[in-house]
C-alpha positions in Angstrom: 0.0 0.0 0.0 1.3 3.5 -0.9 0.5 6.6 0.7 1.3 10.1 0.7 1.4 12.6 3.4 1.1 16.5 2.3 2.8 18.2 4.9 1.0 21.5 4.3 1.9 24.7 4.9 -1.2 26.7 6.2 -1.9 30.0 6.6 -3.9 32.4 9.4 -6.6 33.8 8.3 -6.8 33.1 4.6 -9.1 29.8 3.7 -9.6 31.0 0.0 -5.7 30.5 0.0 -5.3 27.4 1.9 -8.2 25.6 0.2 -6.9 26.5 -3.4 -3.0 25.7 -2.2 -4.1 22.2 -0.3 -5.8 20.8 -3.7 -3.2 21.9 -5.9 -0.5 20.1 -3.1 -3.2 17.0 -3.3 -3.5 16.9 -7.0 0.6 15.7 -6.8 0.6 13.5 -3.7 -2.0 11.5 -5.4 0.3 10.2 -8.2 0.9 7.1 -8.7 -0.4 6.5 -4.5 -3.6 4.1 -3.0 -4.2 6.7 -0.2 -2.9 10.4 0.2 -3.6 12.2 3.6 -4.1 15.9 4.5 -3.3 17.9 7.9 -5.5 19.0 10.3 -8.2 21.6 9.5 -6.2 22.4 6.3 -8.9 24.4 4.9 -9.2 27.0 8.0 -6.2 26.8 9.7 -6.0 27.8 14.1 -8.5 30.9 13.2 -11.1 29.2 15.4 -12.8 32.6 15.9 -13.6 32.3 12.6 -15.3 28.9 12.2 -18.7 29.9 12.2 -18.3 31.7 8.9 -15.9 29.3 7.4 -17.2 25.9 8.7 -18.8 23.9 5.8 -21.5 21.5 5.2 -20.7 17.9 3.8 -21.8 18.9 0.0 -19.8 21.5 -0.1 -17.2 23.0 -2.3 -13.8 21.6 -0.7 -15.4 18.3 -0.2 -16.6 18.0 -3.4 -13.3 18.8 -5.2 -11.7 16.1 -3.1 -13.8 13.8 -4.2 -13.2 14.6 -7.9 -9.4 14.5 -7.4 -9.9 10.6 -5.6 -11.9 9.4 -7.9 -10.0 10.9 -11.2 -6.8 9.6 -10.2 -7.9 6.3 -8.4 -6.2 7.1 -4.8 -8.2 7.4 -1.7 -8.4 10.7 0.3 -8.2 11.1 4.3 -9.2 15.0 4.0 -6.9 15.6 7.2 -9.6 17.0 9.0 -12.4 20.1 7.7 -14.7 22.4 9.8 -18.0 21.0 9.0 -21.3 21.6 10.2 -23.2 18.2 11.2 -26.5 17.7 12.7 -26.3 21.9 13.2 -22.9 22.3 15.0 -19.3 22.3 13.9 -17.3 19.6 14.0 -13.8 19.1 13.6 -14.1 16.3 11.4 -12.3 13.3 9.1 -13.6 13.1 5.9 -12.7 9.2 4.4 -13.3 9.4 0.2 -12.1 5.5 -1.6 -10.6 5.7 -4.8 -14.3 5.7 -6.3 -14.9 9.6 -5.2 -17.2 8.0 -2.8 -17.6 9.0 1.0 -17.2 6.0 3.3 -16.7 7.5 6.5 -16.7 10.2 8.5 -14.6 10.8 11.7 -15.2 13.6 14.6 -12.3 14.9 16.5 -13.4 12.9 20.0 -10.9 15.3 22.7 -10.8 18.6 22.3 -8.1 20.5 23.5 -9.1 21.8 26.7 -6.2 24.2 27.0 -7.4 26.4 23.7 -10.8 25.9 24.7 -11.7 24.2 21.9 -15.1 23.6 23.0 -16.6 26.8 22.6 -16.1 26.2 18.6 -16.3 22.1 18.2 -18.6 19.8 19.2 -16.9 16.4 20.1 -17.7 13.3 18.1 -18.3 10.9 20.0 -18.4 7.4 17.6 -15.6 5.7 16.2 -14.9 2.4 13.6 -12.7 0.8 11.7 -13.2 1.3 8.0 -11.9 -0.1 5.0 -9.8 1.0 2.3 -8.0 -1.4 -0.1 -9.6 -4.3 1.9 -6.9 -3.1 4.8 -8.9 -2.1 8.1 -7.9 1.3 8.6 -8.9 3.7 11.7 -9.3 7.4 12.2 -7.8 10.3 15.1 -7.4 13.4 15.0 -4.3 15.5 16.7 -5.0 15.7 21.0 -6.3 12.0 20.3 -3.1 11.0 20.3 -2.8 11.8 24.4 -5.4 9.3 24.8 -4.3 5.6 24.1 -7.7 3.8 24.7 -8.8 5.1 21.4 -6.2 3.6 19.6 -6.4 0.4 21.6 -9.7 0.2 20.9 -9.6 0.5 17.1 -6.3 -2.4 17.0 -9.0 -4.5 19.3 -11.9 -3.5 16.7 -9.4 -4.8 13.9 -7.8 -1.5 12.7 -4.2 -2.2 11.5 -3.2 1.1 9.7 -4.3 4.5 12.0 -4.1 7.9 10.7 -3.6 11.0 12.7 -3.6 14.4 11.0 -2.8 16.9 13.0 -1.6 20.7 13.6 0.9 20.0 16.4 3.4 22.6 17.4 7.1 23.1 17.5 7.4 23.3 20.8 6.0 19.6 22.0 7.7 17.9 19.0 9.5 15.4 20.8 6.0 14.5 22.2 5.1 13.8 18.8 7.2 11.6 18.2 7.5 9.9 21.1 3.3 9.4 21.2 3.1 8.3 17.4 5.6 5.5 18.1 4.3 4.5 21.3 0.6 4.1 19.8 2.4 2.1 16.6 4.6 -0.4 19.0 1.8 -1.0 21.7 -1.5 -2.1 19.3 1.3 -3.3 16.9 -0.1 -1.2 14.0 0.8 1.4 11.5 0.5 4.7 12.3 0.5 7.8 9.9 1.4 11.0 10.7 0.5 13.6 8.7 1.1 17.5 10.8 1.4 21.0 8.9 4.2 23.9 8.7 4.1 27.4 9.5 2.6 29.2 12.6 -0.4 30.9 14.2 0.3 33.6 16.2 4.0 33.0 17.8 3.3 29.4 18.0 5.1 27.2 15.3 4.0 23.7 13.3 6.6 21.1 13.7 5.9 19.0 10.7 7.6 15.8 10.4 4.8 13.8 9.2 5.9 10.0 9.6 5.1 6.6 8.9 5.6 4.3 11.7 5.7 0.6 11.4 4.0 -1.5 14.2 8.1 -2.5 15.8 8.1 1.4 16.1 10.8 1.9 13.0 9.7 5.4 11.3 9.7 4.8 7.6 9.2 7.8 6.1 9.9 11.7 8.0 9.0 14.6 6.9 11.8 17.9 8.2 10.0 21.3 9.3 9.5 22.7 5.6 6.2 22.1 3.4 6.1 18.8 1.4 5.1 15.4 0.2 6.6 12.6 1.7 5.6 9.0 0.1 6.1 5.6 1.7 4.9 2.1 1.6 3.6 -0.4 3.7 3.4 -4.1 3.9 -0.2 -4.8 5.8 2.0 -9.0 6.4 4.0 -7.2 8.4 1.1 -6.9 11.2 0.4 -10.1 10.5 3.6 -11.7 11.2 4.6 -9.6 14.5 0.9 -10.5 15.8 2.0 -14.2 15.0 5.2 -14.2 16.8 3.6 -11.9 19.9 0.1 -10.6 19.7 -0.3 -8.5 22.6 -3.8 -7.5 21.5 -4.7 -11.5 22.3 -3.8 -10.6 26.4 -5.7 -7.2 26.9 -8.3 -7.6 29.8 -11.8 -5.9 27.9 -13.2 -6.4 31.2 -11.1 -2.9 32.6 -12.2 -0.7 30.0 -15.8 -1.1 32.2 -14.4 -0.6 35.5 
């Protein structure tokens, strides 16, 4: 399977830019590739003052041109994540699109960020399942997930052996990145994809270094803190045959996730 991660660079304040600059990036990562992946609200940027206004619906424009772009070149598309509004409120959400053009799933940013008070603008999803893409189980997260490792458990348990996680994650916490993206790979033994942005909001700065990681926590593919399109490839046997050998998955206790 061969995937691309567009390492975007987005800007504050300017969606008609960002938008236009994110599907011309997209129109090359697709190329040759089964599955290309976005950043984190790509389309807006941080401005979350400005959701409201820029937040969009399901059929609209941006959505609509990703689908063209998946389904003309044959490559799947994990829109990063997009403002959308959904049963009335904004969500921060994961748009899935399969190589047909065709929706197939649709993710909701599940912990907001408590410290930017991301609730006043999001509403938290709240459901979360494995979907397919390729006939590989594949699972969905969202940036601050990746603090919370019962998610990711949950989807390995529910099947999920490829996990993406766009994000907008800042400079300053980068070895956190790193160090969380491996950690979820190497404990549910699956893949993990990366995909963050460059440039800043405000004084804070994007870290970038998008990264594949393989489920025996051996980064693939890194991306440096500049805007591009990193391309790797992964071999779904390799779950298989580390699960084989030591499947930690078969020893988890379900019975303390009701405690």
């Amino acid at each position: 399977m061969k995937i691309s991660l567009v390492q975007m660079k987005i800007q504050e304040k300017n969606k008609d830019a960002n938008v236009k600059h994110g599907l011309e990036l997209l129109q090359k990562a697709v190329i040759g590739q089964d599955i290309a992946v976005m950043p984190e609200i790509w389309t807006t940027g941080y401005s979350l003052g400005r959701l409201e206004k820029e937040a969009e619906e399901l059929d609209g424009p941006a959505v609509k041109n990703l689908q063209k772009i998946a389904k003309d070149s044959n490559c799947a598309v994990i829109a990063g994540s997009i403002p959308l509004r959904l049963d009335g409120k904004v969500h921060n959400t994961s748009v899935v699109i399969n190589k047909s053009g065709d929706i197939i799933y649709l993710y909701s940013k599940m912990h907001l960020f408590g410290m930017f008070k991301e609730e006043r603008f999001f509403a938290a999803g709240d459901t979360y399942e494995p979907f397919v893409l390729d006939g590989v189980a594949c699972g969905a997260s969202i940036c601050y997930d990746l603090r919370f490792p019962e998610l990711y458990r949950r989807l390995a348990l529910k099947g999920a052996k490829v996990i993406f996680v766009p994000a907008e994650w800042p400079e300053a916490r980068g070895d956190v990145w790193r160090l969380l993206l491996q950690a979820r790979a190497v404990e549910n033994q699956t893949y993990i994809c990366g995909v963050n942005c460059v440039g800043t909001f405000k004084d804070d700065t994007f870290y970038g270094h998008s990264m594949i990681v393989a489920p025996n926590g051996k980064i693939l593919v890194e991306g440096g803190s500049e805007e591009e399109i990193l391309h790797g490839e992964i071999d779904i046997e390799l779950v298989e045959t580390m699960r084989r050998k030591l499947n930690a998955l078969d020893d988890v206790r379900p019975v303390i996730f009701t405690k």
